[in-house]
C-alpha beads as a LAMMPS data file, in Angstrom:
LAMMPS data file: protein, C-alpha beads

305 atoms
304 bonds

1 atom types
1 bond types

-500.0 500.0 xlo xhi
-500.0 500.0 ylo yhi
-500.0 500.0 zlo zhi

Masses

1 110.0

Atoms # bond

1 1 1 446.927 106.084 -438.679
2 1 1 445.005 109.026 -439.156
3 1 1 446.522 112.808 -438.279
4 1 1 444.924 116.386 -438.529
5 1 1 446.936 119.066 -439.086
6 1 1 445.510 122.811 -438.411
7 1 1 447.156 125.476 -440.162
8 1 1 446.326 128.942 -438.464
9 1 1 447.016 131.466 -441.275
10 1 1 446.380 135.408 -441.979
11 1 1 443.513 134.635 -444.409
12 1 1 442.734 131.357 -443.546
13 1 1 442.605 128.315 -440.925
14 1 1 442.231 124.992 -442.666
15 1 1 442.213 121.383 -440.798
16 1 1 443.680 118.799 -443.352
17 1 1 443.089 115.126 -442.187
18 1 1 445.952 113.291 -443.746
19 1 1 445.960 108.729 -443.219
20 1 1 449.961 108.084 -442.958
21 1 1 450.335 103.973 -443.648
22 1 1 454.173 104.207 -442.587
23 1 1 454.941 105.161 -446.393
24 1 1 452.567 107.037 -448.172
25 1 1 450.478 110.453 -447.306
26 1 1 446.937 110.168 -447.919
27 1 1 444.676 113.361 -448.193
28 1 1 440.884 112.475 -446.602
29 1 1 439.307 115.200 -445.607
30 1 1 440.248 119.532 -446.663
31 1 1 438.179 121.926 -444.602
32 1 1 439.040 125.358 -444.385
33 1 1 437.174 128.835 -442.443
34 1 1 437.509 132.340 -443.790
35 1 1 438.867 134.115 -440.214
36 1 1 440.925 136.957 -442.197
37 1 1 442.613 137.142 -438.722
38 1 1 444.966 140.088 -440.529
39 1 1 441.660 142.354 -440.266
40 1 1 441.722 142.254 -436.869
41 1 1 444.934 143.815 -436.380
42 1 1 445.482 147.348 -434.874
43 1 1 448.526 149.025 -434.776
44 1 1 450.413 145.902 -434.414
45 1 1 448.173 144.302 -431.980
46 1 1 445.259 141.707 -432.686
47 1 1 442.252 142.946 -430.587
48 1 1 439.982 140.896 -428.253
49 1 1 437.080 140.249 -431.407
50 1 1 440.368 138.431 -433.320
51 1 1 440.977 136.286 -430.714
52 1 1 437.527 135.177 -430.479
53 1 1 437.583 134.930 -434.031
54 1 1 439.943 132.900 -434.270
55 1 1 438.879 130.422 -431.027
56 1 1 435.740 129.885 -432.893
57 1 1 437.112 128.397 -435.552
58 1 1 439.350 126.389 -434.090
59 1 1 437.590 125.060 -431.253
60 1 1 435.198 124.031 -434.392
61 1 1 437.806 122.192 -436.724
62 1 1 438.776 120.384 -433.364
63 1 1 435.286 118.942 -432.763
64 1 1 434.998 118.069 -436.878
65 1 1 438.427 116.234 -436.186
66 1 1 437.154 114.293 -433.187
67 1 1 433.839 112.832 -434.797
68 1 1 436.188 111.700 -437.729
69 1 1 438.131 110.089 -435.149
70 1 1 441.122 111.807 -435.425
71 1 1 442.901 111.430 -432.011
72 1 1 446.160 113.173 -433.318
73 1 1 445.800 117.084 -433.911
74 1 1 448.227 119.514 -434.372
75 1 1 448.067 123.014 -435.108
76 1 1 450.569 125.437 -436.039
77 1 1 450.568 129.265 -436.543
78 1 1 452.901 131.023 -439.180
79 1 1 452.729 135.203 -439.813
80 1 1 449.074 135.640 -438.555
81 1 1 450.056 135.333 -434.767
82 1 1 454.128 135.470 -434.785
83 1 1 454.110 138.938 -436.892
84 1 1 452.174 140.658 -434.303
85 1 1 453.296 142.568 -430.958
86 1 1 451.197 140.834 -428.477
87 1 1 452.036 137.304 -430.171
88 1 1 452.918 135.276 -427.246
89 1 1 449.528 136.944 -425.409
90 1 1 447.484 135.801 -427.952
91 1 1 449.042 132.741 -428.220
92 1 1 448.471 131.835 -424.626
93 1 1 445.166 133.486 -424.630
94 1 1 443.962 130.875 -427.882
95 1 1 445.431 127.764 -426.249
96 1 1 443.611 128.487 -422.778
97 1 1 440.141 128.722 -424.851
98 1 1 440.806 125.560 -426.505
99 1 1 442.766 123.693 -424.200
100 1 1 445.292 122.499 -427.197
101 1 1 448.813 123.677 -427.659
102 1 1 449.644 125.841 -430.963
103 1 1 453.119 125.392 -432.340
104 1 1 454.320 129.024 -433.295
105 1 1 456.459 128.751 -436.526
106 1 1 459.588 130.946 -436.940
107 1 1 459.999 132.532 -440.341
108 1 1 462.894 130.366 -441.148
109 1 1 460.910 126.877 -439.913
110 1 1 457.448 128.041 -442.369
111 1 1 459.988 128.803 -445.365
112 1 1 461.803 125.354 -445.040
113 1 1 458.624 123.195 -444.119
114 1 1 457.225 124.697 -447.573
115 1 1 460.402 123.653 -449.167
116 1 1 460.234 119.905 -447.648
117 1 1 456.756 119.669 -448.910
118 1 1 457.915 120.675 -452.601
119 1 1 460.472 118.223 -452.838
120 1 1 458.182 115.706 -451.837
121 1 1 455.984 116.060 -454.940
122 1 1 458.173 117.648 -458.074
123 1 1 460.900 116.702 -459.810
124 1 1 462.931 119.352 -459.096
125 1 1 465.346 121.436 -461.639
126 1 1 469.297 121.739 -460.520
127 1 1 468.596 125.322 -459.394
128 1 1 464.717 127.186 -458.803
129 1 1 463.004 129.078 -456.371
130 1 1 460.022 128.303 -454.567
131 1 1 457.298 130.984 -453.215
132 1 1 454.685 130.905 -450.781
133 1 1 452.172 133.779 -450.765
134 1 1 449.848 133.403 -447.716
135 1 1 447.715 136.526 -446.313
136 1 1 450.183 137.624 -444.164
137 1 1 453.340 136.559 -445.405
138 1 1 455.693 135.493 -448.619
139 1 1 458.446 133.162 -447.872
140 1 1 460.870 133.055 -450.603
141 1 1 463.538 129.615 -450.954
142 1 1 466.949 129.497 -453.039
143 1 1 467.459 126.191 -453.948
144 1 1 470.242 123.780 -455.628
145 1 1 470.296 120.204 -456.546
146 1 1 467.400 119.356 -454.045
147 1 1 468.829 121.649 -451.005
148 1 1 467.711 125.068 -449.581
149 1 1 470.655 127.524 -450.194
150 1 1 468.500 130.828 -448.947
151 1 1 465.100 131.509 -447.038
152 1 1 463.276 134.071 -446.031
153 1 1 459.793 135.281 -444.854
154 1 1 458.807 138.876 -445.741
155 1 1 455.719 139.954 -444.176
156 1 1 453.911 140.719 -446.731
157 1 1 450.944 138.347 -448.365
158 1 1 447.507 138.767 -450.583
159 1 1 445.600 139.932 -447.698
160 1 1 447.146 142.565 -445.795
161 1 1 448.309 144.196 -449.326
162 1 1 444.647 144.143 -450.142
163 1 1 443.309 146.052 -446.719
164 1 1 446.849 148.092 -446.764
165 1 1 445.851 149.375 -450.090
166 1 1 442.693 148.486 -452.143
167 1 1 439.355 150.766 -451.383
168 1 1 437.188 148.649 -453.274
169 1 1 437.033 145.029 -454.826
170 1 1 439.691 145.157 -457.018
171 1 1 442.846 146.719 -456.938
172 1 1 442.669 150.543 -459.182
173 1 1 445.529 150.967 -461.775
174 1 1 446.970 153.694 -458.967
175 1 1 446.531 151.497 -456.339
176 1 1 448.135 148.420 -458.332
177 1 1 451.215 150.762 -458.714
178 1 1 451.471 151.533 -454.891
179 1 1 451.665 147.532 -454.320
180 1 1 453.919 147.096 -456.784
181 1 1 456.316 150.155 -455.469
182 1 1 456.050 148.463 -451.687
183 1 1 456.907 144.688 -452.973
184 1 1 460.019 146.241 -455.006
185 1 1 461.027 148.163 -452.042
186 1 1 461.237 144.922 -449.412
187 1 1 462.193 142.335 -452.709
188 1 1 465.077 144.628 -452.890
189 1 1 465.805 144.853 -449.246
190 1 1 466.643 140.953 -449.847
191 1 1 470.719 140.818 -450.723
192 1 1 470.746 137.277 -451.907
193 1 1 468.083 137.530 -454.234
194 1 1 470.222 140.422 -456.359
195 1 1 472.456 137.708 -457.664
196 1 1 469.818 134.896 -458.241
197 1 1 468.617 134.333 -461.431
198 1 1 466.733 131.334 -462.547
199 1 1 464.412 129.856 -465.480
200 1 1 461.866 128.465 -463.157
201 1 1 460.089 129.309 -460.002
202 1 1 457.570 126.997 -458.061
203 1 1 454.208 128.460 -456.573
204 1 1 452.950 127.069 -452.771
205 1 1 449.493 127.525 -451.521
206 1 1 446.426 128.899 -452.399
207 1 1 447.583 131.998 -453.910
208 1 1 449.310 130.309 -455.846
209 1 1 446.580 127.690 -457.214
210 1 1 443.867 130.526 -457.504
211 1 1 445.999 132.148 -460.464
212 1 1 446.608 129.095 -462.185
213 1 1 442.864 128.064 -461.635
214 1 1 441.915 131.178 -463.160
215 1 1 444.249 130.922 -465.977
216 1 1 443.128 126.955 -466.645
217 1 1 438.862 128.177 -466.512
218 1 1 439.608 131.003 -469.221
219 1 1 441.272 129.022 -471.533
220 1 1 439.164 125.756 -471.166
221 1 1 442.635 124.052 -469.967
222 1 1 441.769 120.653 -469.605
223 1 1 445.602 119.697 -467.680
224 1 1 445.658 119.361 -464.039
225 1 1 446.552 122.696 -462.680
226 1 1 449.681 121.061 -460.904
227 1 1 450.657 119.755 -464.930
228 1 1 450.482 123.547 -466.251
229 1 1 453.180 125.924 -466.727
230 1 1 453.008 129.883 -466.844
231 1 1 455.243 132.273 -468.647
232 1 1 455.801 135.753 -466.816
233 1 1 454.502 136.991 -469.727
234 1 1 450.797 135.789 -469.332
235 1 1 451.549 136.699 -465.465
236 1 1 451.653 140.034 -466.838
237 1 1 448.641 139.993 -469.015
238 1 1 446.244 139.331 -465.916
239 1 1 447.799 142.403 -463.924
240 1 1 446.987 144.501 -467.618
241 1 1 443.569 142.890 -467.160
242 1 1 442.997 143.995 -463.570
243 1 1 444.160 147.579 -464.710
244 1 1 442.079 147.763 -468.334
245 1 1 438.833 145.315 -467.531
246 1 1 438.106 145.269 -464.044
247 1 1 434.564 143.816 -464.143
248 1 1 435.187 141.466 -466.997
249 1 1 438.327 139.815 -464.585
250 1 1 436.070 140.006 -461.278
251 1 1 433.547 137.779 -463.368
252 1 1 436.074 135.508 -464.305
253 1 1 437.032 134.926 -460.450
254 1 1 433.711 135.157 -459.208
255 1 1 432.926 132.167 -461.618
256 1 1 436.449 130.316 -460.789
257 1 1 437.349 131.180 -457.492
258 1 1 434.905 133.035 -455.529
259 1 1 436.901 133.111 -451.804
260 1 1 439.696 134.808 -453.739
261 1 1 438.294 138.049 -455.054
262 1 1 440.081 140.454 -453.175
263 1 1 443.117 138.503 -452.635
264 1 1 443.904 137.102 -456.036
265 1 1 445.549 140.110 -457.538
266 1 1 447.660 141.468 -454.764
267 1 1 448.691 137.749 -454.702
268 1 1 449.303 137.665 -458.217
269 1 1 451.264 140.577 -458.322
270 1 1 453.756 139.498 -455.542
271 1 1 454.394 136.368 -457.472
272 1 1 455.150 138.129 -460.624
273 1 1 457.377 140.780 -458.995
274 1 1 459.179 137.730 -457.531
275 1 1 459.365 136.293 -460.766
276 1 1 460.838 139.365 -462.353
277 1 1 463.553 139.949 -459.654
278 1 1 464.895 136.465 -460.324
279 1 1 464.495 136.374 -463.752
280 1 1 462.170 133.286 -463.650
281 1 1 460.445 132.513 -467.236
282 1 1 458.485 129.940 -466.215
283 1 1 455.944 128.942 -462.894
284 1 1 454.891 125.756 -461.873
285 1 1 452.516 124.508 -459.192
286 1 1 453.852 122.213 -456.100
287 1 1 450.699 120.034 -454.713
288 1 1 452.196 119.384 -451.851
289 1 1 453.172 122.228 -449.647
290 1 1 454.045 123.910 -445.711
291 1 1 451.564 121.495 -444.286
292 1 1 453.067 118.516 -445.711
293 1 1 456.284 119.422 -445.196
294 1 1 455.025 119.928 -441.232
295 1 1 454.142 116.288 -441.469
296 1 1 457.317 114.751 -442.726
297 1 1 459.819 117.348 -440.863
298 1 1 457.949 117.729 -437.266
299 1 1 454.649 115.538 -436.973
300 1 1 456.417 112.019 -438.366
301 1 1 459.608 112.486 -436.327
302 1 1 457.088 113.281 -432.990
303 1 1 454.907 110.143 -433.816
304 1 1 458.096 107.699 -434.062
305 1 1 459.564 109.055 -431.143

Bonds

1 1 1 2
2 1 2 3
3 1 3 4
4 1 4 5
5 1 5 6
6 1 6 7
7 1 7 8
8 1 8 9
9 1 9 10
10 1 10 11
11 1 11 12
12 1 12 13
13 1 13 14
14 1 14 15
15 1 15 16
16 1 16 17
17 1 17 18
18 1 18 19
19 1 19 20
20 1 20 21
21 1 21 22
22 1 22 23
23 1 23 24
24 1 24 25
25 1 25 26
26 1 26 27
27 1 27 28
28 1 28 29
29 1 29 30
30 1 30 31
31 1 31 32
32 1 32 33
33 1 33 34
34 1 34 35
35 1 35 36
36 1 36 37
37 1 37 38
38 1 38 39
39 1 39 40
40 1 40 41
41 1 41 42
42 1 42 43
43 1 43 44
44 1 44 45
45 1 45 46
46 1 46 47
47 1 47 48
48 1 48 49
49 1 49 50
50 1 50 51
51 1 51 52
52 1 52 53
53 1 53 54
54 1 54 55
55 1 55 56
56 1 56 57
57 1 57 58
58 1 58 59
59 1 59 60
60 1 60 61
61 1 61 62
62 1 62 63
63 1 63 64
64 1 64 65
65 1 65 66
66 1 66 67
67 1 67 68
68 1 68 69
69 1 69 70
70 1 70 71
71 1 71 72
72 1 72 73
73 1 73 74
74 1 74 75
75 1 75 76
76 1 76 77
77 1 77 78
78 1 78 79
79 1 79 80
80 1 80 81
81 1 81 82
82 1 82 83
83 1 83 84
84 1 84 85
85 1 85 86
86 1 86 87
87 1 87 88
88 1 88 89
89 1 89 90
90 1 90 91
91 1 91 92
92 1 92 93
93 1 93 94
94 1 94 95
95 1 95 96
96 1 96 97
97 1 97 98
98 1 98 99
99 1 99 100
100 1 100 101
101 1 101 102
102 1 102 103
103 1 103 104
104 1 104 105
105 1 105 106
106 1 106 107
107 1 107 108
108 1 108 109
109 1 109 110
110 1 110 111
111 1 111 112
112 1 112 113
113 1 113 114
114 1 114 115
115 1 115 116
116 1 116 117
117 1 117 118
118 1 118 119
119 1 119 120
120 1 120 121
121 1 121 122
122 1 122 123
123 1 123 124
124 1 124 125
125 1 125 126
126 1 126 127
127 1 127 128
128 1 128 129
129 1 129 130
130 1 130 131
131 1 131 132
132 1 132 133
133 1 133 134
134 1 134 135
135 1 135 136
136 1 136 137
137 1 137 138
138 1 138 139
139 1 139 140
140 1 140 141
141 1 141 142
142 1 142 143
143 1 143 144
144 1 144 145
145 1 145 146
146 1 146 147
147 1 147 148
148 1 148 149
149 1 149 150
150 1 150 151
151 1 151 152
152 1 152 153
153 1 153 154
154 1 154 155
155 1 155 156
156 1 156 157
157 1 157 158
158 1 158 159
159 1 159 160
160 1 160 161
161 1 161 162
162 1 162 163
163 1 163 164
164 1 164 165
165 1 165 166
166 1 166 167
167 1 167 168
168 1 168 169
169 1 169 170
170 1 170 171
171 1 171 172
172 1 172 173
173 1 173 174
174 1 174 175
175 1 175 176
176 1 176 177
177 1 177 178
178 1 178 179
179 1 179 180
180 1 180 181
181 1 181 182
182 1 182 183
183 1 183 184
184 1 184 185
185 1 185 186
186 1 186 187
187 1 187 188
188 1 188 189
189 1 189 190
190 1 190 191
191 1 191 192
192 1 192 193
193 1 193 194
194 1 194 195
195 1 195 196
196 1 196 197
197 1 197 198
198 1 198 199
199 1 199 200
200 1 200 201
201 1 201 202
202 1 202 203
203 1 203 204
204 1 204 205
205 1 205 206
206 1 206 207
207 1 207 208
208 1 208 209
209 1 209 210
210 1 210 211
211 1 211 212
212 1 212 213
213 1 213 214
214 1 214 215
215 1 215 216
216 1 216 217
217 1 217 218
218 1 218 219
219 1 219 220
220 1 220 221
221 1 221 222
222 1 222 223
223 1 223 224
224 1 224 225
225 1 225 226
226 1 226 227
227 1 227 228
228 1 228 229
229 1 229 230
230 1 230 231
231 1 231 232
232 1 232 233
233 1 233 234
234 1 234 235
235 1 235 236
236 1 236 237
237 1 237 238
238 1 238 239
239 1 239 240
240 1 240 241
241 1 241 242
242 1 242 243
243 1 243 244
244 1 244 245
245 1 245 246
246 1 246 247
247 1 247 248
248 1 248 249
249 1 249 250
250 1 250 251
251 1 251 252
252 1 252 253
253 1 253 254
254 1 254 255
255 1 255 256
256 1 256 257
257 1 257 258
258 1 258 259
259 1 259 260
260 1 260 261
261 1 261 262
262 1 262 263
263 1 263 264
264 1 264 265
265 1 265 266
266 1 266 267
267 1 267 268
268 1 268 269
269 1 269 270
270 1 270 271
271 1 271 272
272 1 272 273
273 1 273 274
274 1 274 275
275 1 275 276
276 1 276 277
277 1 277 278
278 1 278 279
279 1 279 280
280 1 280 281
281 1 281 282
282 1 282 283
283 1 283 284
284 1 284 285
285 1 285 286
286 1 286 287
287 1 287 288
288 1 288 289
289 1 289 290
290 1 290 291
291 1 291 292
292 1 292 293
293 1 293 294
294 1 294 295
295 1 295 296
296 1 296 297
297 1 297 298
298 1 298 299
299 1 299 300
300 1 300 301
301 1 301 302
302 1 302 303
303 1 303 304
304 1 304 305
């Protein structure tokens, strides 16, 4: 049986084709457009050229899912539609243009989907924490023996830090410290995470797998990315980088991973702020993440029904 899931996102929108044999998960096709649908927000409301935006893309991933056959779509939206004012407006307005229903995740729903899809794929350690930086939004899970203790989405992600803050490509030392300040400010606005503190934490997402990509091309790592480790400590070292060698970093991502030039860094730096409040001293990669954990919790429990 073969399933598409579109996953509407801030930076984003990506059509995964997955073929589900009644036990095992089977990527086949990975196709993601560059909408940046967090640009296109004004004062809290996404404009009429974001909607559009956005239609276009998706009314394109549909067709790319229907000459592969794929019968079964469905598309979900996390923080680049619900975190706006005019969310259900835009939602209607988007499902009217492409006559296909979008399922609207709460902050709670994206936070424990991303958690169901880690668990599928790692081993996991008695006690972690698992983050997911996406454009628009971090969602941050507390977990013990195999079960989510605390979640929470904070909206704030790799892309709207970039446009709230950066002028140019990278992120300026003054500009680095104004992130930082903000992400200590809501991390701290967090009660549960004051008492939390943990050896490892587990990255979701492409934020996540653009830092270790970068760290596995400079160092000629020849390890899966999803077999590497990171200490805070090296974390640190590319933040230094972004501060004391600007151009020689950009050339390193331009090289590694291109669509993440702007992003990377503000991304970076909410992970390792994350990492510091929690007292993490190692990261690790999960392969499997939100989308996956769609599938199993929502998609597979719709199909057998």
């Amino acid at each position: 049986m073969r399933i598409g899931i579109i996953d509407l996102g801030s930076n984003t929108i990506r059509l995964v084709i997955y073929h589900w044999n009644g036990s095992k998960l089977e990527l086949i096709t990975n196709i993601k457009r560059k909408a940046q649908s967090a640009k296109y927000i004004e004062d809290g409301f996404m404009c009429k050229v974001g909607i559009e935006v956005i239609v276009d893309h998706l009314k394109e991933l549909l067709m790319i899912a229907r000459t592969k056959d794929v019968l079964d779509v469905h598309i979900f939206a996390t923080a680049s539609i619900r975190n706006i004012q005019n969310s259900e407006s835009v939602k209607m307005q988007i499902e009217n243009e492409i006559q296909h229903k979008i399922d609207l995740l709460d902050a709670s729903q994206e936070s424990l989907y991303g958690f169901e899809g880690l668990k599928r794929t790692l081993s996991l350690p008695l006690e972690g924490v698992s983050v997911d930086v996406g454009g628009g939004s971090t969602e941050i899970t507390h977990f013990k023996s195999d079960k989510a203790i605390h979640s929470i989405s904070i909206p704030m992600g790799s892309l709207n830090m970039y446009i709230n803050h950066v002028q140019d490509v990278l992120p300026s030392h003054s500009e680095l410290m104004l992130m930082r300040i903000e992400i200590q400010n809501m991390l701290n606005q967090v009660y549960w995470l004051e008492n939390i503190k943990v050896n490892e934490m587990f990255g979701i997402g492409g934020s996540a797998r653009a830092i270790m990509r970068l760290h596995q091309a400079k160092y000629d790592i020849q390890n899966s990315i999803y077999d590497m480790h990171m200490s805070n400590d090296i974390f640190e070292s590319y933040l230094e980088e972004a501060s004391n060698n600007p151009k020689v970093l950009a050339e390193l991502i331009i090289n590694t991973v291109p669509e993440r030039l702007t992003t990377l860094i503000p991304g970076a730096l909410i992970l390792f702020e994350i990492m510091k409040k929690v007292g993490a001293q190692s990261y690790g990669l999960s392969s499997y993440g939100v989308r996956e954990g769609y599938f199993y919790q929502k998609v597979l429990d719709t199909t057998k029904a």
